[in-house]
Wavefront OBJ file of the C-alpha trace (Angstrom):
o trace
v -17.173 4.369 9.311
v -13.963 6.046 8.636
v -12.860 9.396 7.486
v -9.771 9.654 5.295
v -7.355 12.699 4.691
v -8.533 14.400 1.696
v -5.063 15.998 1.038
v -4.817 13.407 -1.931
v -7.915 13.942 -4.135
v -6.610 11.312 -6.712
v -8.791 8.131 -7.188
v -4.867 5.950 -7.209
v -4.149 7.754 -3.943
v -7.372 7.549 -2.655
v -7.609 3.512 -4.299
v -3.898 3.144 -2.202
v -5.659 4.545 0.675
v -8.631 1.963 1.309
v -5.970 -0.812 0.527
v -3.865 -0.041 3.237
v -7.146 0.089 5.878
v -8.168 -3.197 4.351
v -4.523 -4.614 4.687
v -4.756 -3.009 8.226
v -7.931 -5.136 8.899
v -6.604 -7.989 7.214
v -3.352 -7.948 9.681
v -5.696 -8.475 13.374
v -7.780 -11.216 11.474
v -10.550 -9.249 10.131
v -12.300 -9.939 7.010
v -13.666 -7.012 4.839
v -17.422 -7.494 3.573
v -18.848 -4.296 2.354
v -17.078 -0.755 1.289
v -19.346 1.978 0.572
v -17.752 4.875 -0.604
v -19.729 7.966 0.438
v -17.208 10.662 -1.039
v -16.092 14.000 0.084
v -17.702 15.091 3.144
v -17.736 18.353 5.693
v -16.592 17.557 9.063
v -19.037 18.924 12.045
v -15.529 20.393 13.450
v -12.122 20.914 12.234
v -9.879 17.553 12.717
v -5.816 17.696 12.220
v -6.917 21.497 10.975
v -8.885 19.785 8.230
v -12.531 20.879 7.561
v -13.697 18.053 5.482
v -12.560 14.627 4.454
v -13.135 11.292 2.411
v -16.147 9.047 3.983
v -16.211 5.119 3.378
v -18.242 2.660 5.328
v -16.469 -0.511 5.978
v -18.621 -3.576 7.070
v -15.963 -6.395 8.588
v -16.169 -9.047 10.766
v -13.279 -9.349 13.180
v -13.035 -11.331 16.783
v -13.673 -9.195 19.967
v -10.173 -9.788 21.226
v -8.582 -8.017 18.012
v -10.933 -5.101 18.142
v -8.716 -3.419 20.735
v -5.465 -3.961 18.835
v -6.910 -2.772 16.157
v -8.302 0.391 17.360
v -4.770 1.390 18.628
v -3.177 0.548 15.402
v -6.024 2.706 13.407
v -5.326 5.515 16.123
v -1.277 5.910 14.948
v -2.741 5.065 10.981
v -1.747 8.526 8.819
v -4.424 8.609 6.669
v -7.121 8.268 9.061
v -8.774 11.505 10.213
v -11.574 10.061 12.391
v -13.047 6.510 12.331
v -15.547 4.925 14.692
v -16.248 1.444 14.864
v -19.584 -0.260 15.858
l 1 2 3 4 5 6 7 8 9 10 11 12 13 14 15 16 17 18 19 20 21 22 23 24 25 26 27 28 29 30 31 32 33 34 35 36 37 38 39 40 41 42 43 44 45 46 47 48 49 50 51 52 53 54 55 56 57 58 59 60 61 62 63 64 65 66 67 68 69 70 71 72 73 74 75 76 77 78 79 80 81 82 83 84 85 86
């Protein structure tokens, strides 16, 4: 699950958005199933002084040995406000 910036509210920004996570799971070997969008959400907390953002559930397979690559390059991604990966 992953929690975009909501800053943009277009659907092009928001469609440029979910490209650039899939290209970003594309780039460690990963290989996007499923996107569920789940919309505009309220955080629990404030996050980068944001109070609520854009949900999407991504299912993808990736190997075990990319996971942690990954994770550091989704940490220093812009649009990401929060993600967790399973």
């Amino acid at each position: 699950m992953i929690v975009l910036s909501p800053a943009e509210a277009t659907v092009d920004a928001r469609k440029n958005q979910l490209k650039g996570l899939e290209d970003l799971i594309k780039k460690f070997s990963g290989k996007v199933l499923q996107k569920t969008e789940l919309g505009r959400r309220p955080l629990g907390y404030p996050v980068r002084k944001q109070k609520d953002g854009y949900a999407v559930v991504v299912d993808f397979e990736m190997e075990t040995l990319q996971q942690d690559l990954f994770r550091r390059a989704a940490e220093l991604h812009e649009d990401l406000v929060k993600y967790m990966v399973v």
